[in-house]
N, C-alpha and C positions, 0 to 999 in steps of 0.2 A: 194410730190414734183414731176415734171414733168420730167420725166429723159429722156425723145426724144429729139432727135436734133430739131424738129417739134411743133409748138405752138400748142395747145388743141382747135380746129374750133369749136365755141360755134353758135348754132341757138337760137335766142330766140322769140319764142311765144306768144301774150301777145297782149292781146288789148287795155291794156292803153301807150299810147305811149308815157306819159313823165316817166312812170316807165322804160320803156324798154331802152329809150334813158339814162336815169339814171344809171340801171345795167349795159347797153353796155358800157358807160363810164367809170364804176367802173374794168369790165371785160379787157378793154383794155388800163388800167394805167401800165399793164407787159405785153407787146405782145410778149414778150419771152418766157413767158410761158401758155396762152393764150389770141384767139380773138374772137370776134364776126364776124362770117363771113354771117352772112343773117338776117333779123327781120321778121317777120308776124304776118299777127293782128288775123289772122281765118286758120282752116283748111285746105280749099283750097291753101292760100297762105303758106302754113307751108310744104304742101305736094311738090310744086313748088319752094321753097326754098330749103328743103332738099335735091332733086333729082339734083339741081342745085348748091349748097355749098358743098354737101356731108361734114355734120359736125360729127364731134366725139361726140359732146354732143348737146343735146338738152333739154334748161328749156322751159317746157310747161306749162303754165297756167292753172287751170282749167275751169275757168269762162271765157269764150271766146264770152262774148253775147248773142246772142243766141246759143253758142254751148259748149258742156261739153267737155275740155280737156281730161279727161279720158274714156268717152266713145271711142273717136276720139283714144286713145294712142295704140288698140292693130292694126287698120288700118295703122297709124304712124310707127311702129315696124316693119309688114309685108313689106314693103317699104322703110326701110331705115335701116342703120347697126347702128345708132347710140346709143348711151346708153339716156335714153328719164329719166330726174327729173324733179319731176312735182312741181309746182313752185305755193302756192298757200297763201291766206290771212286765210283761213278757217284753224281751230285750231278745226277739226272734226277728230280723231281718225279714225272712222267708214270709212270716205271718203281714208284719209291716206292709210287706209290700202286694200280697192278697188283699190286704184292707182297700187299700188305693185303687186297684187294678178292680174292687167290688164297687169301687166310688166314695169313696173317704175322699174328705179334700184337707185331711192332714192326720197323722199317728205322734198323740201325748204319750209318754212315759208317766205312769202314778208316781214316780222318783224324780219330774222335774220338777227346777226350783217354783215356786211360787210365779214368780214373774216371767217368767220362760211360758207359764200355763196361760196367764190373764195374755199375755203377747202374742201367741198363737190364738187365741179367741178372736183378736183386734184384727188381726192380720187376713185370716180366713174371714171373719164379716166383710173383710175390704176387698177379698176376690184373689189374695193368693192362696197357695198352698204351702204346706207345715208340714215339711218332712227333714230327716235328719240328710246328711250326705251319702251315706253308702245306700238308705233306699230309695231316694233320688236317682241316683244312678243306674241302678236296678232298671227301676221303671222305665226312665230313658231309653235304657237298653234293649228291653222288654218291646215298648212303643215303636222302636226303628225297625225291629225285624219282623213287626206286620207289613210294615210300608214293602 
């Protein structure tokens, strides 16, 4: 739950636009506790959005066209303070856990429920991370064997 006096400034990324206008929708049925404060359909406009909304969170898409949301995420990151979830249809582990490993502080599925989606928003604004179990582990795994 969102305990700021302050609603949670959501960007969202994403180049299909009846998706976005959808999420936006869904996102700003409690502006009390979060809004959508900017859309973009590509990078360019995500980096100009950003610097211009300065949001708390940002869902980024992967598949942005011709361009990959997570290459694009650790350029996104050095430029903005926001906590970047990458927001995608791909049910690729492998990918999931690139996102993370690029700096994502958590991987949506476009196929979770509703609430599963605003819950990971709330959660990542409050400083965890939104991962499912097998690429939790992953990473984990990933993370030990630099040490």
């Amino acid at each position: 739950m969102n305990t700021y006096t302050k609603p949670i400034r959501i960007l969202l990324v994403d180049d299909h636009k009846s998706f976005s206008d959808g999420l936006a929708m869904l996102i700003n049925t409690n502006k009390s506790v979060m809004e959508v404060v900017g859309m973009a359909n590509n990078t360019k406009e995500a980096i100009a959005a950003a610097a211009q909304t300065k949001p708390d969170i940002i869902l980024l898409d992967v598949d942005l066209g011709d361009e990959n949301g997570i290459e694009f995420l650790p350029e996104l990151n050095n430029k903005t303070d926001a906590k970047v979830i990458i927001l995608t249809g791909a049910q690729n582990p492998t990918l999931h856990e690139n996102a993370i490993m690029q700096g994502a502080r958590g991987v949506l599925l476009k196929s979770d429920p509703a609430k599963v989606i605003l819950t990971a928003i709330e959660r990542v604004y409050n400083g965890e991370m939104w991962l499912n179990n097998a690429t939790l582990n992953k990473v984990l795994s990933q993370l030990t064997q630099l040490t």
